[in-house]
mmCIF file of the N, C-alpha and C atoms, coordinates in Angstrom:
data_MODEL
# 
_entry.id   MODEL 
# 
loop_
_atom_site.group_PDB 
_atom_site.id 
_atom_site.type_symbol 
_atom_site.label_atom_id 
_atom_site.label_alt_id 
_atom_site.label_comp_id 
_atom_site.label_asym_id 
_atom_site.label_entity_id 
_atom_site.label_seq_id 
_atom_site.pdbx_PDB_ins_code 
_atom_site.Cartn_x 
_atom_site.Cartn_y 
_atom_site.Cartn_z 
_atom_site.occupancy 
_atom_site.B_iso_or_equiv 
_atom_site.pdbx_formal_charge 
_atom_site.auth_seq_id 
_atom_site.auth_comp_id 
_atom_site.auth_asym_id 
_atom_site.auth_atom_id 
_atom_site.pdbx_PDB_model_num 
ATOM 1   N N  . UNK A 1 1  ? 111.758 170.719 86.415  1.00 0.00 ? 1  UNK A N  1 
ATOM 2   C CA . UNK A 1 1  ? 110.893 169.762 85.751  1.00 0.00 ? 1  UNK A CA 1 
ATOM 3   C C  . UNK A 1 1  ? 110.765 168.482 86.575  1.00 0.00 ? 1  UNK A C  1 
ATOM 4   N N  . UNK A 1 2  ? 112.008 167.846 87.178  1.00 0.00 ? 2  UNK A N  1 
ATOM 5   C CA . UNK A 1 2  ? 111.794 166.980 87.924  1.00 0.00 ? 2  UNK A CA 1 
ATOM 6   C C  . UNK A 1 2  ? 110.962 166.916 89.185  1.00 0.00 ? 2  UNK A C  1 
ATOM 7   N N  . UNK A 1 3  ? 111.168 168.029 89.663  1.00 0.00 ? 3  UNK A N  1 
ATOM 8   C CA . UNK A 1 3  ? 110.282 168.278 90.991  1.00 0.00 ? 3  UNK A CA 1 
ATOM 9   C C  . UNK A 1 3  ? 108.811 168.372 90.551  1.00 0.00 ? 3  UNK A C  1 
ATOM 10  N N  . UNK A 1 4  ? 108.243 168.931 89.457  1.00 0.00 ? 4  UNK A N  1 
ATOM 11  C CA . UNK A 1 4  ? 107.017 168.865 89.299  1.00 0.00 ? 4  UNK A CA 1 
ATOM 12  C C  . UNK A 1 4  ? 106.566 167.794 89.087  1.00 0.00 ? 4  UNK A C  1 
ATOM 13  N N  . UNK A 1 5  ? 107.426 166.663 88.339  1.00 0.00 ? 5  UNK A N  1 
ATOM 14  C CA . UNK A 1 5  ? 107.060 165.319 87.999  1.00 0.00 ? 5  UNK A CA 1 
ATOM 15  C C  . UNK A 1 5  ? 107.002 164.240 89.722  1.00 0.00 ? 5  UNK A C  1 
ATOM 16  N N  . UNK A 1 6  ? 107.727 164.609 90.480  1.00 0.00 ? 6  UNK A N  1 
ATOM 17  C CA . UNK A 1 6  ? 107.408 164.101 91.697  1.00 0.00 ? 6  UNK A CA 1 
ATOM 18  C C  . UNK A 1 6  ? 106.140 164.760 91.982  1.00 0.00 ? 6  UNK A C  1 
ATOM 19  N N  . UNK A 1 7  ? 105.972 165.891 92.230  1.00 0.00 ? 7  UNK A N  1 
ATOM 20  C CA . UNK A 1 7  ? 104.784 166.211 93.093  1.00 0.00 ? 7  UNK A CA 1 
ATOM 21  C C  . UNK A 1 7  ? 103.489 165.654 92.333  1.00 0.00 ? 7  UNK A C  1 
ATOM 22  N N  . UNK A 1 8  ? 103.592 165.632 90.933  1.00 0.00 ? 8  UNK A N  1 
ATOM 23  C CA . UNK A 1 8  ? 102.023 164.811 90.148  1.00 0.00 ? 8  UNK A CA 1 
ATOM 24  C C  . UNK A 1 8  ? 102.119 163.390 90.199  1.00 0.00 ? 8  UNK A C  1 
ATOM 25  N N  . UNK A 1 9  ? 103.436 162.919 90.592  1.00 0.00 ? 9  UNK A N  1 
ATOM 26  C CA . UNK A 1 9  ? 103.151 161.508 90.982  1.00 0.00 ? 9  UNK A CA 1 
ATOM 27  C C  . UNK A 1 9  ? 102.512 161.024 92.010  1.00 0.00 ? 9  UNK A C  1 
ATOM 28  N N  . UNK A 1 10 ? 102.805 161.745 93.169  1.00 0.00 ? 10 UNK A N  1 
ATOM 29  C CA . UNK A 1 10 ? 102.469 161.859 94.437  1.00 0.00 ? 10 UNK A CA 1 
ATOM 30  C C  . UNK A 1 10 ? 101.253 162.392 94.480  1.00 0.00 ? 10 UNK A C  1 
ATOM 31  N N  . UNK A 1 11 ? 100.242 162.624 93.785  1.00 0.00 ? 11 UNK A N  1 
ATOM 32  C CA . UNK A 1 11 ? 99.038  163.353 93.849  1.00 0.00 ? 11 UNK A CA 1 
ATOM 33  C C  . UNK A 1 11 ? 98.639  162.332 93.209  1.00 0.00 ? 11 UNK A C  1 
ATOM 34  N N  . UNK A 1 12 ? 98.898  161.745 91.836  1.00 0.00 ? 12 UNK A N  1 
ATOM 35  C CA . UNK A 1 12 ? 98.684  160.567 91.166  1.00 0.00 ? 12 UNK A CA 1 
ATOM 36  C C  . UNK A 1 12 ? 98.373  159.271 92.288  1.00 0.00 ? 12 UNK A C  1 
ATOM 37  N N  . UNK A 1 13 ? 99.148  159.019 92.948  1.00 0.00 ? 13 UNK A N  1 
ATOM 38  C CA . UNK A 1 13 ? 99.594  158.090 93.875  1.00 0.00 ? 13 UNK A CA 1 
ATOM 39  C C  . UNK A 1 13 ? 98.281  158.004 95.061  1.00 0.00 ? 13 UNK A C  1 
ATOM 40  N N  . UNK A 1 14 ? 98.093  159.611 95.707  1.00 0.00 ? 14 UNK A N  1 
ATOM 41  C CA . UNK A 1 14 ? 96.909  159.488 96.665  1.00 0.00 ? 14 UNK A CA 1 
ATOM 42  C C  . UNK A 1 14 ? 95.785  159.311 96.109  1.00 0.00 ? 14 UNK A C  1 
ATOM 43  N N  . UNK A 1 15 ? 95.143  159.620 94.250  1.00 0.00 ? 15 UNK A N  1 
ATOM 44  C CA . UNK A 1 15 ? 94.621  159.706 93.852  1.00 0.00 ? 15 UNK A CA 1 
ATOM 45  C C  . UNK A 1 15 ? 93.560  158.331 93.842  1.00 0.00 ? 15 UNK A C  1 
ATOM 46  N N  . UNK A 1 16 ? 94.831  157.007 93.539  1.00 0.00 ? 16 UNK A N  1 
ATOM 47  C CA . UNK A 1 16 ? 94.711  155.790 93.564  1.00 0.00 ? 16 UNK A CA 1 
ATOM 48  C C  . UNK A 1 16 ? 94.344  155.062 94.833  1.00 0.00 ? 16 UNK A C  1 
ATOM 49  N N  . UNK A 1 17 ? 95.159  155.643 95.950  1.00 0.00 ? 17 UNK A N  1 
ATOM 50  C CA . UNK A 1 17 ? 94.513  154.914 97.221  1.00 0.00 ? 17 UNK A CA 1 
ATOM 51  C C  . UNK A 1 17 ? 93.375  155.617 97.720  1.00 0.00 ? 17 UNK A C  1 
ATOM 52  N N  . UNK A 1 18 ? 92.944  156.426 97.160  1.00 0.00 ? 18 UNK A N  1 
ATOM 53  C CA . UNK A 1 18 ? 91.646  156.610 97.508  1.00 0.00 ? 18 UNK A CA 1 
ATOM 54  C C  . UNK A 1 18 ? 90.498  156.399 97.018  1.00 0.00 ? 18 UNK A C  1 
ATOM 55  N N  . UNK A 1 19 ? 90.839  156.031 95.890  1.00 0.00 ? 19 UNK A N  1 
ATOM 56  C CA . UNK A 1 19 ? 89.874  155.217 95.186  1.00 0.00 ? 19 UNK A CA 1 
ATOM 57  C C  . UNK A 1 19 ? 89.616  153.608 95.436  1.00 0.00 ? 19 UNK A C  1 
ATOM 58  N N  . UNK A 1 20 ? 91.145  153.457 95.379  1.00 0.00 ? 20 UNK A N  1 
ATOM 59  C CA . UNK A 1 20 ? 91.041  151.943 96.555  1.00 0.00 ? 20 UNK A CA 1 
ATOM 60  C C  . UNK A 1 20 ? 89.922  152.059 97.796  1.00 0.00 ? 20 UNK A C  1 
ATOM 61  N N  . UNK A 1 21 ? 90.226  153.015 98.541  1.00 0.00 ? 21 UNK A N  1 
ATOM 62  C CA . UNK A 1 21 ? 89.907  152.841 99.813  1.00 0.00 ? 21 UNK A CA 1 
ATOM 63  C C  . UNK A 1 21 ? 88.048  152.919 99.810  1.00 0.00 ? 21 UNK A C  1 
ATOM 64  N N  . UNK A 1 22 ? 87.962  153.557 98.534  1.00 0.00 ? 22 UNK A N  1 
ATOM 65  C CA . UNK A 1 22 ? 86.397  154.124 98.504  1.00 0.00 ? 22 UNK A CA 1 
ATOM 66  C C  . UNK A 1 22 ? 85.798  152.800 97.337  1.00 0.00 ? 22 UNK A C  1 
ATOM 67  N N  . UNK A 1 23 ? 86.813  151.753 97.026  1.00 0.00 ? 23 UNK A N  1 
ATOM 68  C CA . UNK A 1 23 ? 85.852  150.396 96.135  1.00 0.00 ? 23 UNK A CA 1 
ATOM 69  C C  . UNK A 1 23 ? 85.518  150.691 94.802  1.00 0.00 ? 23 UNK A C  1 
ATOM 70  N N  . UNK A 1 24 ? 86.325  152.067 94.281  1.00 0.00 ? 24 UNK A N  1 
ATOM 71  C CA . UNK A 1 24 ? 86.254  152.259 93.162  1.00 0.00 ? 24 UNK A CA 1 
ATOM 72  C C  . UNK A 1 24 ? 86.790  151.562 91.601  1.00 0.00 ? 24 UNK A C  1 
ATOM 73  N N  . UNK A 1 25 ? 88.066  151.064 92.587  1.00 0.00 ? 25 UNK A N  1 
ATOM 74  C CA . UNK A 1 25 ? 88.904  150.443 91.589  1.00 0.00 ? 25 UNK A CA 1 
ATOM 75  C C  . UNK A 1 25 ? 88.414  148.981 91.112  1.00 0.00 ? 25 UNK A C  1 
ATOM 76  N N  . UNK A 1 26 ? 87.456  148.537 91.951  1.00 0.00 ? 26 UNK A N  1 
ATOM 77  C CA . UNK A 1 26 ? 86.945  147.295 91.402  1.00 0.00 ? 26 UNK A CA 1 
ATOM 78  C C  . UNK A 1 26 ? 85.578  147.587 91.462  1.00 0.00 ? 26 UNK A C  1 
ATOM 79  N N  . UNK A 1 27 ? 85.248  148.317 90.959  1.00 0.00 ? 27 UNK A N  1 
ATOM 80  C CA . UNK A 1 27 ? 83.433  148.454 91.261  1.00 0.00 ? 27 UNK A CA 1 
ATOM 81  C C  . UNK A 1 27 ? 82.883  147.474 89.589  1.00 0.00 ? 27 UNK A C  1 
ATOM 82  N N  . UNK A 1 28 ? 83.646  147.642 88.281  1.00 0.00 ? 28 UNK A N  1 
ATOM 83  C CA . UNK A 1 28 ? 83.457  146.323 87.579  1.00 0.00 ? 28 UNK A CA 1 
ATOM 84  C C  . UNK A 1 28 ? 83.429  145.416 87.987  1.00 0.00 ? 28 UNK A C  1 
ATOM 85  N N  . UNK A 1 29 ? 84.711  144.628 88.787  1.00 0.00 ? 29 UNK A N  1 
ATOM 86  C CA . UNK A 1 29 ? 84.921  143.203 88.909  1.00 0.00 ? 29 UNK A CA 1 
ATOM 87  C C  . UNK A 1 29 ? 84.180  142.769 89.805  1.00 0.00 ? 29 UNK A C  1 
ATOM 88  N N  . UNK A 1 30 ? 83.505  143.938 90.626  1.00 0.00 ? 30 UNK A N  1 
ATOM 89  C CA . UNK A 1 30 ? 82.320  143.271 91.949  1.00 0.00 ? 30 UNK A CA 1 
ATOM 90  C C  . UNK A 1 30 ? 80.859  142.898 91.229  1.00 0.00 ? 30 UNK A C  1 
ATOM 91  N N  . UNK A 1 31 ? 80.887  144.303 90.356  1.00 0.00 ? 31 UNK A N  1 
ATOM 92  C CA . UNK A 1 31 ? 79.251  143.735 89.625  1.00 0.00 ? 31 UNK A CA 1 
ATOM 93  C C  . UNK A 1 31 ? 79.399  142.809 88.596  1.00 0.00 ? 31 UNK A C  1 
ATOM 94  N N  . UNK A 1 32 ? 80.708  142.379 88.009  1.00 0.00 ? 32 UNK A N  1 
ATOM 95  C CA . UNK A 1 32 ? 80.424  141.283 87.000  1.00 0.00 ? 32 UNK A CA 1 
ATOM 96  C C  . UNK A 1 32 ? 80.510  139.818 88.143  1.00 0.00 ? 32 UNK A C  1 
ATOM 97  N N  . UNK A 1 33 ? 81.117  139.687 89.220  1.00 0.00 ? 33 UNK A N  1 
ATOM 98  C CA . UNK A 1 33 ? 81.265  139.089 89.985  1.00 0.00 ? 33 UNK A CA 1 
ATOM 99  C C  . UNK A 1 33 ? 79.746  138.338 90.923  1.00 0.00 ? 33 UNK A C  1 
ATOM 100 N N  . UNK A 1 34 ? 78.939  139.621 91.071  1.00 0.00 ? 34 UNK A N  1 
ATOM 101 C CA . UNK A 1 34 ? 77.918  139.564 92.228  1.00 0.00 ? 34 UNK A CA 1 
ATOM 102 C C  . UNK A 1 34 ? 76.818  138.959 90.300  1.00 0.00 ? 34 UNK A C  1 
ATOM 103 N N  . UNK A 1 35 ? 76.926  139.996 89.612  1.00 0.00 ? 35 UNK A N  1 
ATOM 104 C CA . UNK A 1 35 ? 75.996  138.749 88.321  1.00 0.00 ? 35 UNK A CA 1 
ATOM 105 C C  . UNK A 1 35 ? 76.335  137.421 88.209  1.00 0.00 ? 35 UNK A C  1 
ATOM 106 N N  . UNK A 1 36 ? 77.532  136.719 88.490  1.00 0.00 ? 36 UNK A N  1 
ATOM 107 C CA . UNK A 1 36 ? 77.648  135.404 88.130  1.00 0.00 ? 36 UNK A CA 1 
ATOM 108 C C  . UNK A 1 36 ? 77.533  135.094 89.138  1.00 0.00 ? 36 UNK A C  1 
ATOM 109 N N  . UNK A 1 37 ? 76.896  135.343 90.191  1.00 0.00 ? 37 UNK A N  1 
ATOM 110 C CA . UNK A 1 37 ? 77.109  134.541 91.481  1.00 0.00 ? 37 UNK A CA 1 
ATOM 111 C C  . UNK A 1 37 ? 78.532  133.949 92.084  1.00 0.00 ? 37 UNK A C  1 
ATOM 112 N N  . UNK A 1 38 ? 79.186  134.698 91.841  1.00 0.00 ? 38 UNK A N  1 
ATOM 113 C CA . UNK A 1 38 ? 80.740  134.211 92.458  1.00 0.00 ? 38 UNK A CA 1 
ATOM 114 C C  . UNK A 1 38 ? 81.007  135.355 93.528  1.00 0.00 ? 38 UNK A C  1 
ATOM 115 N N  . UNK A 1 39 ? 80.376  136.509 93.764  1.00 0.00 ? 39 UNK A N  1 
ATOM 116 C CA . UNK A 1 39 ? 81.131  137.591 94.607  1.00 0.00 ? 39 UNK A CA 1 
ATOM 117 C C  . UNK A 1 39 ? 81.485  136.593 96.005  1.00 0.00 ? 39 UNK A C  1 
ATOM 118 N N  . UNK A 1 40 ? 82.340  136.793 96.248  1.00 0.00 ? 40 UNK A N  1 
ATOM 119 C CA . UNK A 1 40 ? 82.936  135.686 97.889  1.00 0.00 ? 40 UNK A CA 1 
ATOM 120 C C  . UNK A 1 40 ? 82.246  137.249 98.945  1.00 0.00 ? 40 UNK A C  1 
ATOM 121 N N  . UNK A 1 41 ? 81.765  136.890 99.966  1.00 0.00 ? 41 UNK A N  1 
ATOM 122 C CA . UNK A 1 41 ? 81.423  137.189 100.766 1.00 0.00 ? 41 UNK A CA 1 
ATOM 123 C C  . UNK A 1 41 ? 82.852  137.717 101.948 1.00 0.00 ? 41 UNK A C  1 
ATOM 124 N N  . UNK A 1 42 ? 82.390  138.814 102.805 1.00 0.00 ? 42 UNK A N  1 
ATOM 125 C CA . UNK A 1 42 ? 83.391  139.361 103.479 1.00 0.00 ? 42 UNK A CA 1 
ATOM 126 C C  . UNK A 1 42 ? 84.133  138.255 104.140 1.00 0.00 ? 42 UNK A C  1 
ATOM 127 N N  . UNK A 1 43 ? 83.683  137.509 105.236 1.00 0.00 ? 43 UNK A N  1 
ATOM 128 C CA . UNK A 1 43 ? 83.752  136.451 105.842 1.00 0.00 ? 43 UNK A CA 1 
ATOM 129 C C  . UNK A 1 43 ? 84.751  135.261 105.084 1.00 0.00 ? 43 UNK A C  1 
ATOM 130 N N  . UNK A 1 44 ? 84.180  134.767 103.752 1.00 0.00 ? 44 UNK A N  1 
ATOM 131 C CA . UNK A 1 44 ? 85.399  134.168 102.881 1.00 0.00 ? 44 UNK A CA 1 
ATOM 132 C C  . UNK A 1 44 ? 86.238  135.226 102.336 1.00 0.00 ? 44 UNK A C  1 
ATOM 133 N N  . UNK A 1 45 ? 86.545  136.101 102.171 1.00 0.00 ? 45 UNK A N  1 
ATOM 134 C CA . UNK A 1 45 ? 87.283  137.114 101.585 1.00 0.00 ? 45 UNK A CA 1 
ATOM 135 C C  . UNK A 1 45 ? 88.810  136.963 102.765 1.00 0.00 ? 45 UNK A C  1 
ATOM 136 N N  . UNK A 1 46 ? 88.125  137.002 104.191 1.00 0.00 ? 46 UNK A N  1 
ATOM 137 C CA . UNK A 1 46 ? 88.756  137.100 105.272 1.00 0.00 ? 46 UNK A CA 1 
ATOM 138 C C  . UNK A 1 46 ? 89.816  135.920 105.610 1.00 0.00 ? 46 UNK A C  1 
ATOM 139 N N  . UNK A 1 47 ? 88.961  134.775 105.370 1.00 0.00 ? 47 UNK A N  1 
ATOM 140 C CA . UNK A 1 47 ? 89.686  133.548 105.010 1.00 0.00 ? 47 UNK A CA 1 
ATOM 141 C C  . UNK A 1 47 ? 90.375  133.143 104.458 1.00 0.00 ? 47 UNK A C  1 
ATOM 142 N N  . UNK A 1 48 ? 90.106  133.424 103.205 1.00 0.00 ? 48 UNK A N  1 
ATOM 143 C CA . UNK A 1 48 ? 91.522  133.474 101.767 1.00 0.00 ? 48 UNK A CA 1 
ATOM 144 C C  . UNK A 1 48 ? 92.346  134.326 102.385 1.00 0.00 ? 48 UNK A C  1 
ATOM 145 N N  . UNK A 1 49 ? 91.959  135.599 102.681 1.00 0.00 ? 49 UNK A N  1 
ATOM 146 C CA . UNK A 1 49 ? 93.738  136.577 103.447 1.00 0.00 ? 49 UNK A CA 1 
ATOM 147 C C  . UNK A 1 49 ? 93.813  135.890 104.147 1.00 0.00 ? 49 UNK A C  1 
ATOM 148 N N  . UNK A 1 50 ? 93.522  135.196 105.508 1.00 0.00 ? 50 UNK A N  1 
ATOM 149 C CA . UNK A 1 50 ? 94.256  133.971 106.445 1.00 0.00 ? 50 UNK A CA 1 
ATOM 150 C C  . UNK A 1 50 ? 95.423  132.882 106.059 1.00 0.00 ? 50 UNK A C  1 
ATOM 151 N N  . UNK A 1 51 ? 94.683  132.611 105.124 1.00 0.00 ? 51 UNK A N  1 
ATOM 152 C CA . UNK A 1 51 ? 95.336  131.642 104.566 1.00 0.00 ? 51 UNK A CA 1 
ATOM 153 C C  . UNK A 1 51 ? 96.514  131.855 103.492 1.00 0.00 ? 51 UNK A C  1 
ATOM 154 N N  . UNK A 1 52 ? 96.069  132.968 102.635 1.00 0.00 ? 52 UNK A N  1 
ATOM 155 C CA . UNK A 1 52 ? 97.436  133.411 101.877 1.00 0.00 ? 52 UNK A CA 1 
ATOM 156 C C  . UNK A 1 52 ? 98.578  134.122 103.032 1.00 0.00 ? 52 UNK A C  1 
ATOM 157 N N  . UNK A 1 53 ? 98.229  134.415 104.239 1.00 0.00 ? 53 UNK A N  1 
ATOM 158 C CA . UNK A 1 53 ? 99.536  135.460 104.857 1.00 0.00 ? 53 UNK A CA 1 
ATOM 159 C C  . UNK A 1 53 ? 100.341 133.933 105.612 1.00 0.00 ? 53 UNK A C  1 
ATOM 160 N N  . UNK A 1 54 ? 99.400  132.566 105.687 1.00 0.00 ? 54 UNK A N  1 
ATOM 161 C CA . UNK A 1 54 ? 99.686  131.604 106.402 1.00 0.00 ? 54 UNK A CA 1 
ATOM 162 C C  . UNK A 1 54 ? 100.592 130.665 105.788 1.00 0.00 ? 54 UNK A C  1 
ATOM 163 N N  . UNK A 1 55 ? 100.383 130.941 104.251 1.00 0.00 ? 55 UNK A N  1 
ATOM 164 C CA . UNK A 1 55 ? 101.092 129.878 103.024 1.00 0.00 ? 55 UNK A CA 1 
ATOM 165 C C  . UNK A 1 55 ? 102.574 131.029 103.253 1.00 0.00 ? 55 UNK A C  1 
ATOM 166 N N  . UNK A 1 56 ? 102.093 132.530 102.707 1.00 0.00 ? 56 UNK A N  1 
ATOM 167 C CA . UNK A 1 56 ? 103.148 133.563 102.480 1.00 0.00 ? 56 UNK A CA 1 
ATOM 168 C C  . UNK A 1 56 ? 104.668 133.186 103.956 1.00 0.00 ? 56 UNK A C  1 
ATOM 169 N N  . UNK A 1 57 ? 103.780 133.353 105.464 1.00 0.00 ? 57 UNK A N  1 
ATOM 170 C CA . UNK A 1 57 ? 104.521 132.644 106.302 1.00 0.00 ? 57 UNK A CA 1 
ATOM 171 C C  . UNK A 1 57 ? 105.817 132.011 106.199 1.00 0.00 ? 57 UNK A C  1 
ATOM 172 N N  . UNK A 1 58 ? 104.540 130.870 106.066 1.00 0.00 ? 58 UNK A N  1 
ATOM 173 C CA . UNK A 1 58 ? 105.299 129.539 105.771 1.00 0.00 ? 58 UNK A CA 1 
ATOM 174 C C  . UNK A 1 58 ? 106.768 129.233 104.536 1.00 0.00 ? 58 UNK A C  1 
ATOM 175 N N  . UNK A 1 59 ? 106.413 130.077 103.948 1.00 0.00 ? 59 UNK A N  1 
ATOM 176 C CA . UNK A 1 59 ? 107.960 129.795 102.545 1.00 0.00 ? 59 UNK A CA 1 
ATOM 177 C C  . UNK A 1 59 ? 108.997 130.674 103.190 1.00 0.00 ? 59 UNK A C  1 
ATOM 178 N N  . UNK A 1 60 ? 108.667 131.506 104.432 1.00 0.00 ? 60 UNK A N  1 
ATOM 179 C CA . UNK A 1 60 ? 109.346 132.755 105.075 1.00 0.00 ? 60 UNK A CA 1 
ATOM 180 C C  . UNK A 1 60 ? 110.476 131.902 105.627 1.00 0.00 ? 60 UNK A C  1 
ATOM 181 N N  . UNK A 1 61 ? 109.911 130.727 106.324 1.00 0.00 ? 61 UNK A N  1 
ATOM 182 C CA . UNK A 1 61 ? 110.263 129.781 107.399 1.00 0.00 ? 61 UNK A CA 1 
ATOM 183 C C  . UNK A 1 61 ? 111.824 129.348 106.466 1.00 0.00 ? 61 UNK A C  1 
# 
């Protein structure tokens, strides 16, 4: 029983990053996003990760 419960997790698991990977998992929060005029653009998207791995860094220090 245990082994089957690993292997559907693990299928569970790729299930999710591939839906990640394919924009599924937020395909709501983009179109309620891109209606209010707030969707951030790739370019600022890129920036905020700059800056959060730069703050994240920094408390490393």
């Amino acid at each position: 029983m245990q082994q089957k419960v690993k292997e559907q997790l693990k299928v569970y698991r790729q299930s999710v990053q591939k839906w990640a990977f394919e924009g599924k998992l937020t395909t709501e929060w983009r179109a309620l996003r891109q209606a209010q005029g707030t969707l951030p653009s790739a370019k600022e998207l890129l920036k905020e990760i700059k800056a959060e791995r730069e703050r994240h860094y920094q408390r490393k220090l």
